[in-house]
N, C-alpha and C positions, 0 to 999 in steps of 0.2 A: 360841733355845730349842730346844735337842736331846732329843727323846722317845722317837728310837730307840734298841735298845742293837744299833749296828751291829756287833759282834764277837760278840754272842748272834745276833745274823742269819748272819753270818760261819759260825758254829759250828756252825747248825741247819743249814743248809744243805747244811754238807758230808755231812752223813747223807743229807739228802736226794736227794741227789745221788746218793749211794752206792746207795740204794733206785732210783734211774732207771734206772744203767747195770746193776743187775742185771735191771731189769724188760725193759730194752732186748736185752740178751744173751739172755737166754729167749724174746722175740718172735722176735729173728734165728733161733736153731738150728731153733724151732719152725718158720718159712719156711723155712729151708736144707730140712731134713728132706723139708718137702712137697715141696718142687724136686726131689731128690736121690731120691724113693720110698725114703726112709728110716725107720725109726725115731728116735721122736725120742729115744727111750732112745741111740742109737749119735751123734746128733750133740751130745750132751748131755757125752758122754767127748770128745770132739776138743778141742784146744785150739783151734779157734775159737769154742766156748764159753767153755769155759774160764778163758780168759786175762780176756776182759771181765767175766766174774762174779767171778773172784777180785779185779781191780780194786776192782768194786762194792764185792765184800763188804769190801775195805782201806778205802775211803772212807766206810762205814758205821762203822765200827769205830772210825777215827779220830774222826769226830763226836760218836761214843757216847763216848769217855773223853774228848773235850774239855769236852764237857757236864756229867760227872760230879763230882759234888761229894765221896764220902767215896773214901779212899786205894783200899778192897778193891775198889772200880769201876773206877776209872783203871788199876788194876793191869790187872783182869778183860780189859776191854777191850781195854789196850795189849798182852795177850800174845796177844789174838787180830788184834789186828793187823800185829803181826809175823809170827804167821802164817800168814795171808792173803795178805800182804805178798811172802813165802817163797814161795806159793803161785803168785801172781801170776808174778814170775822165772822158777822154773822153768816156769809154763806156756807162758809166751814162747818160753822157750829153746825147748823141745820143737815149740813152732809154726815156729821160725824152720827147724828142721832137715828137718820133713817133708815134702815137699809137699803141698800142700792145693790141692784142685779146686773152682775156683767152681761154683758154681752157673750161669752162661753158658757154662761150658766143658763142661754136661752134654747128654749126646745128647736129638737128639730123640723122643720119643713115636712109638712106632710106629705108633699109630693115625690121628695126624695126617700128611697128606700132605705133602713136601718143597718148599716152592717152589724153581724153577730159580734162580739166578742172574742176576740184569740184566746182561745186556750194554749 
């Protein structure tokens, strides 16, 4: 006796998902930012936002029109996830070509003292 409808779990899913990795991308640039003495309005444009929220928003997207039951939904949805989709690519590409500065590769606070070096 089967009482899940596993491909309706399947389906919901992937939205929810979609809603994670955007909620996770937003936490990240928010930390980046504070790391960095940035605005989080400036790490919010880098494609290391970016890229993961355009992700999100593809796997949202996709969820929503697999869920969808009349045609003008499936449509709705599927042209926003192409693109997203679109979206996502080029944010990539753009990340692959710039450099991007971690947040351990940022200087120290000049208020706090340097420790020396172990020898």
């Amino acid at each position: 006796m089967n009482l899940i409808d596993w491909v309706g779990v399947a389906k919901n899913a992937l939205w929810i998902l979609g809603l994670a990795v955007v909620l996770a991308a937003l936490s990240y640039a928010d930390w980046w930012a504070g790391v960095n003495h940035q605005r989080l309005t400036a790490a919010l444009r880098t494609p290391l936002f970016q890229t993961p929220f355009n992700l999100g928003m593809t796997l949202f997207a996709a969820g929503l029109a697999s869920t969808s039951r009349s045609w003008w939904e499936i449509g709705a949805w599927s042209a926003l996830l192409l693109l997203f989709a679109w979206q996502t690519i080029t944010s990539w590409q753009a990340g692959r070509q710039t450099p991007r500065t971690t947040p351990s590769a940022s200087p120290q606070r000049p208020d706090r003292p340097v420790d020396p070096p172990h020898v």
